[in-house]
C-alpha positions, -999 to +999 in steps of 0.1 A: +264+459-105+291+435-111+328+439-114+359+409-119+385+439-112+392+452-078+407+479-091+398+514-088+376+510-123+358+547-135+352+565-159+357+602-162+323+624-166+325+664-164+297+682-153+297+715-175+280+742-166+251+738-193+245+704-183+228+720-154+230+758-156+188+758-146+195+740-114+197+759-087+229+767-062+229+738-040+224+707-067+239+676-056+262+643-075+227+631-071+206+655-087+228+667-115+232+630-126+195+627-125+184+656-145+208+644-169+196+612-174+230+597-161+219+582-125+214+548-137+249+545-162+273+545-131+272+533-092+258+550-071+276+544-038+303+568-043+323+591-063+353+614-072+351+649-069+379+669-083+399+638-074+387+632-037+362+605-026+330+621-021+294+613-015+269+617-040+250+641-021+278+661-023+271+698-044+287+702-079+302+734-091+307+746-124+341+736-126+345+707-106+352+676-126+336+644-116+347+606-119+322+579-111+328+543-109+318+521-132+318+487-117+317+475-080+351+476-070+372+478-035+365+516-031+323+515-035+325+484-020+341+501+013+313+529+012+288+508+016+305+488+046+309+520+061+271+535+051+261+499+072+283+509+098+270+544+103+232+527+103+243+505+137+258+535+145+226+556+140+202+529+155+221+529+185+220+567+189+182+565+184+165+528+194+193+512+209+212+537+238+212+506+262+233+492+239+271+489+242+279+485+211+317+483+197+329+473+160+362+460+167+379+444+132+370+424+096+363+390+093+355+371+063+332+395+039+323+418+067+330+434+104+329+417+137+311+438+166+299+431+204+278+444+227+296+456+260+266+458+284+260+435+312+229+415+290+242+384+275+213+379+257+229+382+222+206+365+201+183+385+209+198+423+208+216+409+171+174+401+161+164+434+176+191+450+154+185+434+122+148+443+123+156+476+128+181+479+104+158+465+079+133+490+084+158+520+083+167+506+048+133+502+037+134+545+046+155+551+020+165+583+042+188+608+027+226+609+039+236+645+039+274+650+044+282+681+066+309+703+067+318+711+101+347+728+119+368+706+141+360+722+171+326+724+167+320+686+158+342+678+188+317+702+210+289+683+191+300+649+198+309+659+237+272+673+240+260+637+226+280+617+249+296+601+223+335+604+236+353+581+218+346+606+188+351+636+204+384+623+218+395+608+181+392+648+168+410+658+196+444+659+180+436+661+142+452+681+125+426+690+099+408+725+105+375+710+095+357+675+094+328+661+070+300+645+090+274+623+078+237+636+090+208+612+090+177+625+104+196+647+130+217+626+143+256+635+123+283+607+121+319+604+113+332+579+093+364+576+081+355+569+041+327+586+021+291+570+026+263+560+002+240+590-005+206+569+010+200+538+035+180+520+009+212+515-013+218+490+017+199+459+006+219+435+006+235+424+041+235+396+065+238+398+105+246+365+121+257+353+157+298+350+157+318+343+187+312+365+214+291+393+193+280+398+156+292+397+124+278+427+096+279+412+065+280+430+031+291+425-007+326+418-017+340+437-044+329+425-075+292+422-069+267+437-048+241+420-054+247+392-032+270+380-002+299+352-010+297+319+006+308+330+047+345+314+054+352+314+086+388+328+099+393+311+133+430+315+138+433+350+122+402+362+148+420+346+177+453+369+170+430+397+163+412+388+195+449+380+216+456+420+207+426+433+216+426+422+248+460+432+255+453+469+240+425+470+267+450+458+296+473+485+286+443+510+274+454+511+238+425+505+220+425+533+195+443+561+180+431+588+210+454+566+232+481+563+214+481+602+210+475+600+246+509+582+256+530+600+232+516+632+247+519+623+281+555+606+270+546+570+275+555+563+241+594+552+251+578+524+273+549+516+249+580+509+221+595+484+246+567+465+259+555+461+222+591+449+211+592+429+240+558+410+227+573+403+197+601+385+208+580+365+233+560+356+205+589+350+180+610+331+210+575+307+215+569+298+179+607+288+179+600+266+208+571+250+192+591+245+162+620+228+178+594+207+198+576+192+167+614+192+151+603+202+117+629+209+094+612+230+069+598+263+084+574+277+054+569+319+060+543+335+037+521+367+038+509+399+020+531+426+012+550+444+036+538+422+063+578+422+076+579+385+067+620+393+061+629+409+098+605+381+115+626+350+093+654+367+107+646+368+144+631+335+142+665+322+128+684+340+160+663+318+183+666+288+164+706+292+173+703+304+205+688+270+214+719+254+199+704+244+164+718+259+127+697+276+101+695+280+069+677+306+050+662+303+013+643+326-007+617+310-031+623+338-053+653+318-062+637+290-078+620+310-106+622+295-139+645+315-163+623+342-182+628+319-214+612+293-202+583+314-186+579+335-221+575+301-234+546+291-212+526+326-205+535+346-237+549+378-241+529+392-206+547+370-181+532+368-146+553+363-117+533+356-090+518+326-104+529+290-084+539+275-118+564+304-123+588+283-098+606+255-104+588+233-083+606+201-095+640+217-084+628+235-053+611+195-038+641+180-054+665+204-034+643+200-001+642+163-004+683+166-004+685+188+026+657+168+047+684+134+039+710+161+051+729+162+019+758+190+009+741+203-021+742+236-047+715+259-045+709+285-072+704+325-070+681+344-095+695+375-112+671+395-121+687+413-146+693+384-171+662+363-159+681+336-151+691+314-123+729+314-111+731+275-100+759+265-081+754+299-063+757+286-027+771+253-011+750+244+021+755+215+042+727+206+062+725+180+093+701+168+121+706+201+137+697+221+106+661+238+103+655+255+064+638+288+065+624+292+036+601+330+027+581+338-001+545+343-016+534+306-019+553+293+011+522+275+028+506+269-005+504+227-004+512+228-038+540+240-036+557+211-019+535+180-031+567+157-026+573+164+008+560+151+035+536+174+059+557+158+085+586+179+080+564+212+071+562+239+097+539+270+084+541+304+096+517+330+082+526+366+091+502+399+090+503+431+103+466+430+118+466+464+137+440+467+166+433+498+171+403+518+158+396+553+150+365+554+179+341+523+187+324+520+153+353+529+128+380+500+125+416+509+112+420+484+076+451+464+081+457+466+041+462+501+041+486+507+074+506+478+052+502+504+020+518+528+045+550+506+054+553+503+017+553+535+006+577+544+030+602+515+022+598+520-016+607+555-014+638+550+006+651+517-010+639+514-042+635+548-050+599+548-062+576+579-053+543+570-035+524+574-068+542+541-085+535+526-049+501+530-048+491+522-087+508+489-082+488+485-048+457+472-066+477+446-083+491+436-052+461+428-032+447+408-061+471+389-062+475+382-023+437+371-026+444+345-057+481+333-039+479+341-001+445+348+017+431+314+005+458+293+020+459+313+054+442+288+076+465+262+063+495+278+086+506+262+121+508+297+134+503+328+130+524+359+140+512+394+140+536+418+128+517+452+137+534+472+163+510+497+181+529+526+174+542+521+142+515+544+123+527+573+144+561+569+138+560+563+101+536+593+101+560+622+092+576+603+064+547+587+050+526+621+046+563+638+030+556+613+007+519+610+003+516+648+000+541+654-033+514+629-056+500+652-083+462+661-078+456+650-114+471+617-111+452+586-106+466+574-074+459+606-058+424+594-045+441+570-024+476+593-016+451+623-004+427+593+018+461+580+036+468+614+044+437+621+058+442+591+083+472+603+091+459+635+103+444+621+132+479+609+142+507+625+166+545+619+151+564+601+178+601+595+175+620+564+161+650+568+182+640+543+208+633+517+184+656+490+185+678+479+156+663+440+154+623+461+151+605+451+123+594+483+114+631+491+108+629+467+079+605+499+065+616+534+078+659+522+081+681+520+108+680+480+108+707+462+121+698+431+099+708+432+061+682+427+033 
């Protein structure tokens, strides 16, 4: 099943009550689809039930309306990472109890994992592991969700020794909990899972690091893996903040609960800030070592590329040098001359929507320390103001420019790499829901959105999240690809963010209509959420980059 569009792509399919009024009772996605002669028109790793994510093994009901997904896009694609996941996670219940074994974040087209016993004989626990996991798929077992009360799984989990669960339901705030049951043994995921191991065919395990990687299809296409590309400097800062989660025993959302409940949270808030201004005040070092005068900042959306330019710039002048800040977004071409190249349906993002002659002309004037003009873009009109600004640049003088393409080569091709510093910021979060269930960075970033848009721009979280899918397409085509290109990397997350945004976010989440088509997504990030405690923002200082999102900010944007 192939897909171009990672999108959520379905199509809408009610189940009326003649289409299967000789089944019995308890007929599932599965069945239903089956006796109709419909199993094989749409995927089968996951669907919508009256608007929610749902198994396929999930029961109908003679008014429930389903929507299954036509093409493999992000959503199925997640399901059957996840329905991979919970095989480890069975196999280690049932083959493997010697085995420590701890999913910790994504890398490339899949999940990084290690084993935390004393053996360091990985190459052969990752072969162990793979020939089990082929056999379990060759099963084809049945994956039977469960609905469960809170308290009971969290008794159920307890009795198992499996803690790190039981601890993660601790503070939810949801009365009951779907598990996953294969052969006896139940699981909790955090997303909907296929309906049968043999669905899982297509998968790589391979030796990475200090542990594994799980490979599994890309959106797109599952029936084969992408070409691996490996992600050295974004798995060192993933690694960097898992280590220092484990030094101060914030590894996943039960701890963080933990603090705020035991009111730790005011020392957590200044230990984090304090690590971002250690990390902002060192890349300013390094910059002012290798005295380049063009400092490049890119990354995806919401990443608080504004608050860290910012901060960066403060250290630049406390060491005694001048900046100079420039937006790309500046150097758009006038929507004339844009309508002129792409047509009626113009597309920002694109690199040839800048004026790349101007921008390399105006950076070769600055770098020769030159008073020159630089231009604003109005938005309104779709043109740019020239003459906007004077600047006056000297040896002292670093240029700060942020935008999508900023460490895009491209972008620059008459300047010297000489005088290009390249920063590339991501919120890359680091804590997990238990030891097999990672938290995805994209969608804590979805959260800082939603909250920003709906106090600055005034857009509810259903605009928000239908122009999500957009946004991480076009962060694959214009940002991703160039990542390993930067001189540094800076990770914006902040451990509690997610618990103070919390309140806010789920105001916001919580008022998207059931019917609309965003509410999939609004109604998941909710659920996440639900295994949160609020915390307050009052300790967070003014110069935070979370302020850039929930206000209270002491820079101006």
């Amino acid at each position: 099943m192939k897909s171009n569009d990672e999108n959520i792509i379905m199509e809408s399919t009610t189940i009326e009550a003649n289409l299967y009024q000789n089944m019995s009772a308890n007929t599932t996605i599965n069945s239903a689809l089956e006796h109709n002669s419909l199993a094989k028109s749409y995927g089968p790793y996951l669907a919508l039930k009256n608007n929610q994510f749902c198994s396929l093994n999930e029961f109908v009901c003679d008014d429930c309306t389903l929507k299954l997904f036509n093409d493999f896009g992000a959503y199925p694609a997640k399901a059957y990472l996840n329905t991979a996941i919970l095989l480890i996670r069975y196999l280690q219940a049932t083959q493997f109890q010697e085995y420590e074994i701890k999913i910790q974040h994504s890398v490339s087209d899949g999940v990084y994992g290690e084993f935390r016993d004393n053996n360091k004989d990985i190459k052969t626990k990752i072969e162990k592991l793979e020939d089990a996991f082929e056999k379990l798929v060759a099963k084809d077992l049945n994956i039977k969700p469960e609905v469960i009360s809170r308290t009971d799984a969290i008794h159920y989990f307890n009795g198992q020794n499996r803690k790190d669960t039981a601890q993660l339901l601790q503070y939810c705030s949801q009365d009951f909990i779907v598990l996953y049951n294969l052969e006896g043994v139940k699981v909790w995921t955090p997303f909907p899972v296929a309906s049968r191991t043999g669905l899982i065919s297509v998968y790589r395990f391979m030796s990475y690091k200090d542990g594994f990687l799980l490979r599994t299809p890309s959106p797109g296409d599952d029936t084969s893996l992408q070409g691996f590309k490996a992600q050295d400097k974004l798995f060192s800062i993933f690694k960097e903040f898992v280590s220092w989660g484990e030094i101060l025993d914030l590894n996943s959302i039960y701890d963080i609960n933990q603090a705020i409940i035991q009111n730790k949270i005011s020392e957590i808030i200044k230990i984090s800030e304090a690590l971002h201004e250690r990390k902002i005040a060192n890349i300013a070092e390094k910059i002012r070592k290798e005295d380049k005068k063009l400092i490049f900042i890119a990354g995806p959306s919401s990443s608080g590329k504004t608050t860290f330019s910012k901060r960066l710039s403060i250290q630049l002048r406390a060491m005694g040098y001048k900046s100079i800040p420039l937006s790309l977004d500046d150097y758009f071409k006038d929507r004339d001359e844009l309508r002129a190249e792409q047509g009626d349906d113009m597309n920002f993002e694109v690199l040839n929507a800048l004026d790349i002659e101007l921008l390399n002309d105006h950076l070769q004037k600055m770098l020769n320390c030159e008073k020159l003009a630089i231009p604003s873009y109005d938005f309104k009109t779709g043109k740019k103001i020239m003459d906007s600004r004077e600047i006056n640049p000297d040896d002292e003088t670093f240029i700060i420019l942020e935008g999508l393409h900023g460490i895009n080569p491209n972008l620059t091709p008459e300047i010297s790499a000489k005088h290009k510093f390249k920063i590339y910021v991501s919120a890359l979060t680091h804590l997990n829901f238990n030891h097999f269930n990672r938290i995805a960075t994209h969608e804590m970033r979805l959260i800082r959105r939603i909250v920003r848009d709906a106090r600055y721009r005034g857009y509810p979280a259903d605009h928000t999240i239908k122009l999500w899918g957009n946004v991480l397409e076009g962060e694959k085509k214009y940002i991703f690809k160039f990542q390993g290109n930067a001189d540094v990397m800076f990770n914006s997350a902040l451990v509690y963010e997610t618990s103070v945004l919390k309140n806010e976010a789920e105001k916001y989440l919580k008022a998207v209509p059931l019917e609309s088509e965003s509410f999939p997504i609004a109604n998941r990030l909710v659920n996440i959420l639900s295994y949160y405690l609020p915390a307050s923002n009052k300790e967070i200082p003014p110069t935070s980059i979370i302020r850039e999102f929930i206000g209270g900010s002491s820079f101006s944007f």
